[in-house]
C-alpha positions in Angstrom: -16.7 -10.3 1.5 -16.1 -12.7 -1.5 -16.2 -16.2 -0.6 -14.7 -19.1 -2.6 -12.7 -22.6 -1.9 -8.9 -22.8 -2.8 -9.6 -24.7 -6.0 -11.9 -21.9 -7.6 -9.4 -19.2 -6.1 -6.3 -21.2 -7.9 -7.8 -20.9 -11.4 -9.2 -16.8 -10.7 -6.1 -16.0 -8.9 -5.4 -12.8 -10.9 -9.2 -11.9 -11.2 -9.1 -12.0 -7.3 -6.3 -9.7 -6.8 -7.8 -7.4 -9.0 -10.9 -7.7 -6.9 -9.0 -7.0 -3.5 -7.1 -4.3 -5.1 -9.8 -2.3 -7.3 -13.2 -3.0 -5.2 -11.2 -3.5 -1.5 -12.9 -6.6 -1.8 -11.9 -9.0 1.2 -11.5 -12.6 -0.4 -12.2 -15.4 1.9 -10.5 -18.9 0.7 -11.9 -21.7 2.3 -9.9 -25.0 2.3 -10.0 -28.2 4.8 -7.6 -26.8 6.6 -8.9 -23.7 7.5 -9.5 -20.2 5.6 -6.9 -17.9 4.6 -7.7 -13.8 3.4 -6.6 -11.8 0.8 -7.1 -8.3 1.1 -5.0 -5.5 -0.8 -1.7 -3.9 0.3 -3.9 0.0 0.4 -6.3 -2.2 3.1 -3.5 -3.7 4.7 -1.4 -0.8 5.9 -5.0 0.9 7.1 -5.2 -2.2 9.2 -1.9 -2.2 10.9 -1.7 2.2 11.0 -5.2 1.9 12.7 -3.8 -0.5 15.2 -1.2 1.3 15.9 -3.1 4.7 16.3 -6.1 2.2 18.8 -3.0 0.8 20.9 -1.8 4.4 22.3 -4.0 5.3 24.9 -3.5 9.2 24.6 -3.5 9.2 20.9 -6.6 7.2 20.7 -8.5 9.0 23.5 -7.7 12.2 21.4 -9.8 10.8 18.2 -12.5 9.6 20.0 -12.8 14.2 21.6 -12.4 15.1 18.0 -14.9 12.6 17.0 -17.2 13.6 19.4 -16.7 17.9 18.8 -19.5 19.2 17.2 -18.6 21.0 14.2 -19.5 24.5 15.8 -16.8 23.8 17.9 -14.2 23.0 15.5 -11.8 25.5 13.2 -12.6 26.3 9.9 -9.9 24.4 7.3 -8.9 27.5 5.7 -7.7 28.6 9.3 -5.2 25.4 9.7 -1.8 26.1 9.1 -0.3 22.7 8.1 
């Protein structure tokens, strides 16, 4: 995480979202008011597809098995139809 204060972050605005979007950089402005994050739009929908995958119960449960599956148990790729 990349910290700075809101006056440093006004003059490297662009060199920040460059940061965020090329490195997935998380920027963390600091002001007196509280902090505010910038994080790319790529990072963002991860964020908000992985909360919605964690808040179904069945559908999460079922990562967690195939997670845990050893690989002996699962199918070779070539053998997926998709």
């Amino acid at each position: 995480m990349y910290n700075t204060n809101v006056t440093n972050a006004r003059a490297k605005l662009y060199e920040l979202i460059d940061m965020a979007i090329d490195d997935s950089e998380v920027i963390n402005i600091s002001t007196k008011n509280g902090n505010a994050i910038i994080i790319s739009e790529a990072d963002y929908n991860s964020l908000l597809e992985t909360l919605y995958l964690s808040s179904d119960p069945t559908y999460k449960q079922s990562l967690i098995d195939g997670k845990n599956t050893p690989l002996s148990e699962c199918i070779d790729e070539k053998d997926v139809s998709w």
